[in-house]
N, C-alpha and C positions, 0 to 999 in steps of 0.2 A: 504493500500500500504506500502509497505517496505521503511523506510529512504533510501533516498541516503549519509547518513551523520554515520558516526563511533564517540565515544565516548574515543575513542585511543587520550593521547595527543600530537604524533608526528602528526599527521593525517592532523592536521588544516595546520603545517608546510609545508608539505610535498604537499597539496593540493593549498598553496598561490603561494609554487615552478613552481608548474606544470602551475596554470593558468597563472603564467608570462609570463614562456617558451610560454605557446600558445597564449598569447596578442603580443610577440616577433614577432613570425612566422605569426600570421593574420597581423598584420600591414602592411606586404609586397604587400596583396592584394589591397591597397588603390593606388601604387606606377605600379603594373603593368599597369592598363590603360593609364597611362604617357609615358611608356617604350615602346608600340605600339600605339600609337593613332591614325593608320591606318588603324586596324581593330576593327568592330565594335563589339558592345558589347554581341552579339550574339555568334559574332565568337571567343571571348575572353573565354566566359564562356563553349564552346562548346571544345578549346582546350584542357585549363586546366582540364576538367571532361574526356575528353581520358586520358590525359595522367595519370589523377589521376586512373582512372579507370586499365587502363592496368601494371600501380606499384601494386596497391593493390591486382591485379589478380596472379603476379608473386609470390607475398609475402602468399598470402592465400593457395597456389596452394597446398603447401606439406599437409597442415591439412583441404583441402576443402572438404573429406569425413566426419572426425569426425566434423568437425564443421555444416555441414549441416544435420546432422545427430541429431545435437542440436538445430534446428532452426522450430520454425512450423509455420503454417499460419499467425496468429496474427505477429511474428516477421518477417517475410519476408514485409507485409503490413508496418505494421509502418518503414521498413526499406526505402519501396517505397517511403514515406508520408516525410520521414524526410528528405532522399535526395534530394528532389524536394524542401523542406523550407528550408533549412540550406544551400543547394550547386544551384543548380539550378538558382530557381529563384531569391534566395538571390542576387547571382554574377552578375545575369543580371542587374538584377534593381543599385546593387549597381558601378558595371562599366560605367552605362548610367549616374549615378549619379555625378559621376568621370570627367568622358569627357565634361557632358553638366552642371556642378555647379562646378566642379573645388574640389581639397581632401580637401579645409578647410572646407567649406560647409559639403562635406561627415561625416568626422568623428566628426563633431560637432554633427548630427543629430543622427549618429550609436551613439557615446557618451551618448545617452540618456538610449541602452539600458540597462546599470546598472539599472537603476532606474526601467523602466519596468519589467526586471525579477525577480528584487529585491521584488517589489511592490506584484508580482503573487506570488512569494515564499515564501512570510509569510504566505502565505494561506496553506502551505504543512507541511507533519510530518517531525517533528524534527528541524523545522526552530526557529531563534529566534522569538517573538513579534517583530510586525513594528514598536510600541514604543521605543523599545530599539535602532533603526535605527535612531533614528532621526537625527542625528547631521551627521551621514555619507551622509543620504540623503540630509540634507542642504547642506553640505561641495558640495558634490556632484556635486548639482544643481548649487551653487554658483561660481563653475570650470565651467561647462558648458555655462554658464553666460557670464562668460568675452569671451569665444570663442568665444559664441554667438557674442558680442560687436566688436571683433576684426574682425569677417567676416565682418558685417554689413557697418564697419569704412571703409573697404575695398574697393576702385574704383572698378569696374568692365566692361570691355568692351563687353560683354559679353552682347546679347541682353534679355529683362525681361523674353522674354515667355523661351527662352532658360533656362534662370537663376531657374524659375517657375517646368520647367522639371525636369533639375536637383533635385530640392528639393523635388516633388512630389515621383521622381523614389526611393530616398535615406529614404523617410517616409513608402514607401514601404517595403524596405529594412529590415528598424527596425522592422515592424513586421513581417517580412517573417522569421527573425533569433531570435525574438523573442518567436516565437511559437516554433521554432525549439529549441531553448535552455532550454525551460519547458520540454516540452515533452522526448526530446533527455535523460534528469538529470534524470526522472521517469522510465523510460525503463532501462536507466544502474541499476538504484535501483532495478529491478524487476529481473533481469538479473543475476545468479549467475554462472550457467552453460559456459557465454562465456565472455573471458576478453573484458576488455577496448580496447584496441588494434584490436583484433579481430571484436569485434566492428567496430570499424571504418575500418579496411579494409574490412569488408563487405558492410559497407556505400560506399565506392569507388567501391566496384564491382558495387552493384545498381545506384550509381551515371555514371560509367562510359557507363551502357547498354541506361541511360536515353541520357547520351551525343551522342550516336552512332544516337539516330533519330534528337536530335538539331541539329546535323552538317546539317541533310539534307537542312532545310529552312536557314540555315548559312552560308554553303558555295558555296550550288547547287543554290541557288535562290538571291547570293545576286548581289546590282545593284552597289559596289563600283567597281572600275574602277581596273583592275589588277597588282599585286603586283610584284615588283621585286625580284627577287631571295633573296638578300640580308635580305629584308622583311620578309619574310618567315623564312628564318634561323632566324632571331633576335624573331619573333614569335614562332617559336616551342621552342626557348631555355627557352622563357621565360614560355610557356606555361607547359614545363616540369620540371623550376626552380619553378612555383610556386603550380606547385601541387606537388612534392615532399617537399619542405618547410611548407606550408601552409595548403595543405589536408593530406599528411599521416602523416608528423611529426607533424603539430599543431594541427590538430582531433586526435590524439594520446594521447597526453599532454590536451587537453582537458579534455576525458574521462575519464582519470585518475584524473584527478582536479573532477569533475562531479562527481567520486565515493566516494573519499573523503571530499567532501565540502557540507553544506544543501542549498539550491538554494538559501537565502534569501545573501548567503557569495558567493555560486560561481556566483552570477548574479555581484559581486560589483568586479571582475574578469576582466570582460570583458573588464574597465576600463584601462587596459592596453593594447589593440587592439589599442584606439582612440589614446594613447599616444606613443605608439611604431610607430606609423601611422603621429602623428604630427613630431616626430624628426626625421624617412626615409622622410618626406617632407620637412623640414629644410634642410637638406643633400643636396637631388635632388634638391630645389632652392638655393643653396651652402649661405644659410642665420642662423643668430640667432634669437632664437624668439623674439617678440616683450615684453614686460612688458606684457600688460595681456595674451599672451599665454602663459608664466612664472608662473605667477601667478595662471592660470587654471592648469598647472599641478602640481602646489605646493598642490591647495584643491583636486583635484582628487587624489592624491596621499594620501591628509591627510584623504580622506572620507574613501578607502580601511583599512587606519592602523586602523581607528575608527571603523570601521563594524570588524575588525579583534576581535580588543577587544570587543566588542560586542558577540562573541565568544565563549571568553575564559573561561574554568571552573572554576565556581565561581564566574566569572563578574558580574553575577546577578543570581538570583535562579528565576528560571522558572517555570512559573505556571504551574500547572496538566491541562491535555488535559483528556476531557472529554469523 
């Protein structure tokens, strides 16, 4: 398989840039099931994937010849496979997650998956050794930690089985974006013929055909009680501010992260999702964080600049692959 990773050293720069931008824009996903929390998570994930759907479909439209014209079997499937792990189901699980465990809980658990795809990606070409990792991954861990701590300390009125849900839905979550984040970093690699970009608005096309049958059981079958007008407007805005935010500009900035970064560096990325995710919830509950959630973002922060270096040419001479 082809590296997803360049040997250029603006590359690594230019690739730390992009996965900020897109830990920027995913954050806002943790903060929408707040912004409605009268529509369920179905119908949450079923708006944003129209409206992502029908942006990407405007944007693709002028070059939907030549690009389809680049596209064969194998990539139209994994395009199916990916929107379904990465958009889909991910949003479902992780909005239920939202509503029924509340965003500390959430991105404490997505927080984890730096480490998971960190973990997967030493196993891929051109990745550093998971030796070399170690200290990001303590750092890492040891950020995750005190969240951990700081949920825990946390009262909750919130009944267990509830609480239980929550967390199951959000363990879900991590691996449904986990798989998607391997997979998604290999296919850009293989991928020469169509951009980054391109990419992902074709992710929105397939994403958006997959939302047209969600809405069925979402909005034709569901048993909450009817919404007021007002409802409605504050849900489509939102549903159209976060998938223009969040799916075409941050699977944007992604992909271009993803092209220039080896998975073992863009998995330790995503670490700015949880954290752009913790300070729009500081905001929304017009609070500061407490000392250990300080402190968690002080290691999560210090884990990235050490997996950076980690790196860098010359930081360590890398063994021959066999």
């Amino acid at each position: 398989m082809q590296s997803i990773s360049t040997t250029e050293p603006g590359d690594t720069g230019r690739g730390v840039f992009f996965g900020i931008a897109a830990g920027a824009a995913w954050g806002l996903v943790f903060l929408a099931p707040e912004l409605v929390p009268m529509f369920s998570p179905l119908q949450l994930s079923a708006g944003r994937y129209l409206a992502y759907g029908l942006i990407a479909a405007v944007l693709v439209l002028p070059r939907w010849r030549q690009l389809a014209a680049q596209m064969g079997r194998a990539e139209w499937k994994a395009l199916f496979w990916l929107s379904i792990l990465g958009n889909i189901l991910y949003y479902v699980l992780l909005a239920t997650a939202v509503q029924q465990g509340g965003m500390a809980m959430t991105s404490l658990v997505i927080g984890f998956l730096p480490v998971a795809v960190t973990v997967i990606g030493s196993r891929g070409d051109g990745a550093v050794p998971l030796r070399r990792l170690g200290w990001s991954l303590v750092l890492g861990m040891a950020g995750i930690g005190c969240i951990a701590w700081q949920s825990l300390a946390t009262a909750s009125a919130a009944p267990l089985a509830t609480r239980v849900l929550g967390f199951v839905c959000a363990l879900g979550a991590l691996a449904s974006w986990t798989g998607y984040a391997v997979a998604n970093s290999r296919w850009l690699g293989r991928l020469s013929q169509v951009s980054a970009h391109d990419w992902s608005l074709l992710t929105g096309v397939v994403t958006g055909a997959q939302a047209l049958v969600l809405a069925i059981p979402a909005f034709w079958f569901t048993a909450s009680a009817p919404h007021a007008s007002a409802e409605w407007l504050r849900f489509i805005g939102v549903s159209a501010g976060v998938a223009l935010l969040c799916s075409v500009m941050g699977n944007a900035f992604w992909n271009q992260a993803s092209r220039l970064l080896p998975l073992t560096l863009i998995g330790q990325m995503i670490v700015f999702e949880t954290l752009f995710a913790l300070l729009y919830g500081f905001l929304w509950e017009a609070r500061w964080p407490t000392l250990l959630e300080t402190a968690a973002m002080v290691l999560i922060t210090s884990a990235v600049l050490s997996c950076i270096s980690a790196h860098k040419p010359g930081a360590a001479v890398d063994e021959a692959h066999p």
